[in-house]
N, C-alpha and C positions, 0 to 999 in steps of 0.2 A: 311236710317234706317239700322243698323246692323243686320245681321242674326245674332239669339241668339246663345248665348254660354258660358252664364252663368250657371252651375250646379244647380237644386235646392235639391240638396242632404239636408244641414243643415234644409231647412225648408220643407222635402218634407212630412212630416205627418203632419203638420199644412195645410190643406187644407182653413182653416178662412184667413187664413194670406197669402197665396200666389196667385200670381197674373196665376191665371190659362192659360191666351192666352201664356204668357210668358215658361207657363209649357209644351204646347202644343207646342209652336214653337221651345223647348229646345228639346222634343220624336221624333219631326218631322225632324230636322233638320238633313244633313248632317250627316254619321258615324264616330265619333271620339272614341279612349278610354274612354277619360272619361266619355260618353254618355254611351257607354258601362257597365261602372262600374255602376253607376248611376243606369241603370236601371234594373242593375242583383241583386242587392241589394236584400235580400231573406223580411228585414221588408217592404220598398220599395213596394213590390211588393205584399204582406199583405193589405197595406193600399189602395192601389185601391180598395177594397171592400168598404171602407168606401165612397169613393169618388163617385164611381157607386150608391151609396146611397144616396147619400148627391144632388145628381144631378137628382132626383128621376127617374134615368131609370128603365124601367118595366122588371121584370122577375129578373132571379138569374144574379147576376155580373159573367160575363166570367171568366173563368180561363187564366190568362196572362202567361204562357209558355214563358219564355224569352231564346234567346240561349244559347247554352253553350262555343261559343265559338268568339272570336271577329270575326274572319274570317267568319263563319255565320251569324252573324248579319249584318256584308259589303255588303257581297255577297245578303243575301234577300234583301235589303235592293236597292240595283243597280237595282236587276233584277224586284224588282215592281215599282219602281218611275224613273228610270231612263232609263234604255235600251229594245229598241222592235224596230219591226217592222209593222206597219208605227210610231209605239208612244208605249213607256211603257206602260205594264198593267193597272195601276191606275198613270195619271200623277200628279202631285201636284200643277196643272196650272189652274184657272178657266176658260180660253178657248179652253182647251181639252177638257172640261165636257159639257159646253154651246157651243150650235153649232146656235142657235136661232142669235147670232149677228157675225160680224165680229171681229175676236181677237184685230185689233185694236183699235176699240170702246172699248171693254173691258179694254184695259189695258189702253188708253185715260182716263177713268170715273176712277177706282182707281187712277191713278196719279192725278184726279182733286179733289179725298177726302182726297190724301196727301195734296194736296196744299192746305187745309181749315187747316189744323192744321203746315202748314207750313215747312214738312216733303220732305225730297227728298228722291228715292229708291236709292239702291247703285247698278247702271249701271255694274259695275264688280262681281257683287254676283247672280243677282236675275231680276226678272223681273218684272212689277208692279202686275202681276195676281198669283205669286209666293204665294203660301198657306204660309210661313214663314214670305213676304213682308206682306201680311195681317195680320196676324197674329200679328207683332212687330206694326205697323200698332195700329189696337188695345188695343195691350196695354199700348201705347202711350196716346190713349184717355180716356181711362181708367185712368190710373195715372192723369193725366190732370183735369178730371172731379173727381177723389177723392180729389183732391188738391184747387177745385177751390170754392171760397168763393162768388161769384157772384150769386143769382138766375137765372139769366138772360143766364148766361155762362153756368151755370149745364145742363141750361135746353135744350140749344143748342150744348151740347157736347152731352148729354142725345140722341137729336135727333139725330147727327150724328153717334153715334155708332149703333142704333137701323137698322137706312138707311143703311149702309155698310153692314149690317147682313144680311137685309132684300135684299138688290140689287145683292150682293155679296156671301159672306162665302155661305149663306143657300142658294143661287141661283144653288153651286156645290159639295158643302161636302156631299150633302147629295146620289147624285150618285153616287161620288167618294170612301163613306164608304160603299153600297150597293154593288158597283163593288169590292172592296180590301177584303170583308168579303166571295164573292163567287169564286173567282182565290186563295186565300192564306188563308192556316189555321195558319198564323205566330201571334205574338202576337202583329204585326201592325193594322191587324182589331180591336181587344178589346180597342185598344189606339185612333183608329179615333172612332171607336161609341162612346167612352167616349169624344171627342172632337165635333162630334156631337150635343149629349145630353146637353155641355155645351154651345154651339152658341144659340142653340134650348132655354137655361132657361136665357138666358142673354136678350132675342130679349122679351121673355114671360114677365118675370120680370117687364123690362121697360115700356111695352102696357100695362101689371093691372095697374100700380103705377099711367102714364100720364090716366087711363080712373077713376081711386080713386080720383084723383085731379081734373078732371073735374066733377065726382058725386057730390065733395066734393064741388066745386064751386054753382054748381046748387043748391045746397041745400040751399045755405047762400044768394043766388038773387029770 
């Protein structure tokens, strides 16, 4: 699976239309320029209001403060995900966050929900518990399960992103956006709660719909 590095500049006000894990793993990833550009964009940065909305987080949408300079946004950017002692402030590992198993249980169990959709991680980029690896990950199955015309297939793509969410993502984002919002007032915290929020209406979503379909069943036997 490639770490992303596609821009969603062209569609980045179309929040209907875009594949949000894919958006998440393009804010999260690595610092490049054009990440940079991207997200200094003055309308860009407008439309996260809508987005915080759209994803119904509670209270007022944070103000996203983006830097003014590449070289700051490198520089934050190293010193919360990448470098410390014993481990960067907020890492972007799910076995820095869960301490309940052993990391390589951890990263054994992702590699075994690549293998169900036939996915390998790219040994040279990433690791399988890599927030990014997850991330591309998902919207894998996502694409997959929009594309797929089977009842049978929806319903078990269905079930396996809800799993992953549930076993995974939501097992560590959610400490990890708690710890990044109380060490940095950068506008990396407003972008993980908004990444949050959205794991959070993805996993939601899918448990009303399968518990409407089973109401919906009961009703007709």
């Amino acid at each position: 699976m490639p770490v992303a590095s596609q821009s969603p500049t062209a569609a980045r006000l179309d929040w209907e239309g875009l594949d949000l894990y894919r958006f998440f793993a393009f804010v999260f990833s690595s610092p490049s320029p054009e990440r940079f550009q991207t997200l200094a964009d003055a309308a860009f940065g407008a439309s996260l209001r809508d987005l915080w909305q759209r994803l119904g987080c509670p209270g007022e949408s944070p103000e996203v403060v983006w830097f003014r300079e590449y070289e700051e946004y490198e520089a934050a950017y190293i010193a919360l995900f990448d470098v410390g002692f014993p481990e960067p402030p907020v890492p972007l590992f799910e076995s820095a966050h869960d301490k309940t198993r052993p990391a390589q249980e951890i990263a054994l169990e992702n590699t075994c929900f690549y293998d169900a959709l036939g996915l390998r991680w790219d040994s040279r980029c990433a690791v399988p518990d890599y927030l990014i690896t997850q991330l591309e990950f998902l919207a894998a199955v996502h694409y997959t399960l929009e594309n797929a015309r089977d009842p049978a297939a929806q319903r078990s793509l269905a079930q396996l992103e809800t799993d992953f969410l549930d076993r995974h993502m939501l097992n560590w984002v959610p400490t990890a956006a708690a710890r990044l919002n109380s060490v940095s007032p950068s506008a990396f915290g407003p972008f993980m709660s908004l990444l949050l929020a959205f794991l959070q209406k993805r996993r939601d979503d899918e448990t009303n719909r399968r518990d409407h379909v089973k109401q919906t069943h009961h009703q007709k036997f």
